[in-house]
N, C-alpha and C positions, 0 to 999 in steps of 0.2 A: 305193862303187857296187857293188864286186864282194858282198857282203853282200844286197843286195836284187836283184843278177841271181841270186843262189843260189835266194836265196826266191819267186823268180817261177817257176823252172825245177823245183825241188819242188813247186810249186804246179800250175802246169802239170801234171805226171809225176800226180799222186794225183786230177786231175779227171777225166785220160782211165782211169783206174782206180777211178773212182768206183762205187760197186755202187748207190746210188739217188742220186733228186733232191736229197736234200737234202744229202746226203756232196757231192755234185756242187756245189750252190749253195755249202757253207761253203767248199768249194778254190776257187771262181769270185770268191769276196770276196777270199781272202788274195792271190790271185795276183793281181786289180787292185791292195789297196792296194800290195804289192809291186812292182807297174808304177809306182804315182803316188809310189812312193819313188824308184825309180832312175830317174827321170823329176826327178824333184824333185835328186837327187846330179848328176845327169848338168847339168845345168842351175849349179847351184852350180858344179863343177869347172871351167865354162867362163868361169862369173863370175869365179871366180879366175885362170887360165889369161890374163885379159886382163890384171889389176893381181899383174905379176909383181914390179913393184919401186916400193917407196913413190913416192908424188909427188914427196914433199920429204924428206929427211932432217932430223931433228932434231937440233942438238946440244942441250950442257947448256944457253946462254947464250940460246936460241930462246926465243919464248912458248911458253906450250899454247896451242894453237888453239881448243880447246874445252873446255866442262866447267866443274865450278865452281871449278879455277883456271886458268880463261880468261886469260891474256895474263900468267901468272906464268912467269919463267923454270923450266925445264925442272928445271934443277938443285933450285930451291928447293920445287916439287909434293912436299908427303911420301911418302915409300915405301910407307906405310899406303894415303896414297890408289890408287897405282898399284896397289898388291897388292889392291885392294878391286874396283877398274875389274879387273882382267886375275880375279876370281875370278867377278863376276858378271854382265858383258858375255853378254848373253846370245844363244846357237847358237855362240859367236865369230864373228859374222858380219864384225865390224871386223881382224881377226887375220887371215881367211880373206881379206880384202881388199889387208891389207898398210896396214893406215893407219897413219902416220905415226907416231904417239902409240904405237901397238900393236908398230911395229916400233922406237921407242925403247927402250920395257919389255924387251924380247927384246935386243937388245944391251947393254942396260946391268944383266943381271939382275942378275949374281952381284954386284953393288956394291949392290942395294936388296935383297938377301934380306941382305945384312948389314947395312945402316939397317935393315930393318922383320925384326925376328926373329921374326916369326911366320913359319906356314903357307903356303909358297907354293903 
């Protein structure tokens, strides 16, 4: 959030310094989309702020809840899959939530970066 109050507040600074219309209009654009960003952050942070801690904890012997190994134990999902979900989950919107699954990967990483030797 602190990244697009910057950008608003430079934006802001260069319109009231504007020398014509149209230097005027292109600071009047940046400094909205920069509002409908820390608008958009601000908003997120409190989505989060509410799911501070998973619903459920996962152990290894649990289902997954979801996905296409839906109701395989935890243990047995390959580290490939998890290292696939946690690279293109995409905004991390499930991570930022705290979901279950997402806070599994995070506690059990350094044991599936050593199953799955690839790129975490």
């Amino acid at each position: 959030m602190a990244a697009a109050e910057h950008a608003a507040q430079v934006a802001k600074r260069h319109m009231q310094r504007a020398e014509s219309d149209a230097e005027y209009e292109r600071w009047k654009d940046a400094f909205e989309r920069a509002e409908r960003d820390r608008e958009a952050a601000r908003r997120k942070a409190s989505r989060a702020s509410i799911h501070t801690k998973p619903v459920t904890e996962l152990d290894d012997a649990d289902p997954m809840p979801w996905g296409k190994h839906a109701g395989t134990p935890m243990q047995d999902v390959p580290a490939s899959w998890f290292n696939w979900l946690w690279r293109v989950e995409p905004d991390r919107e499930l991570r930022v939530l705290n979901d279950p699954v997402f806070d599994y990967i995070k506690r059990n990483l350094p044991a599936l970066r050593r199953e799955f030797q690839g790129e975490w």
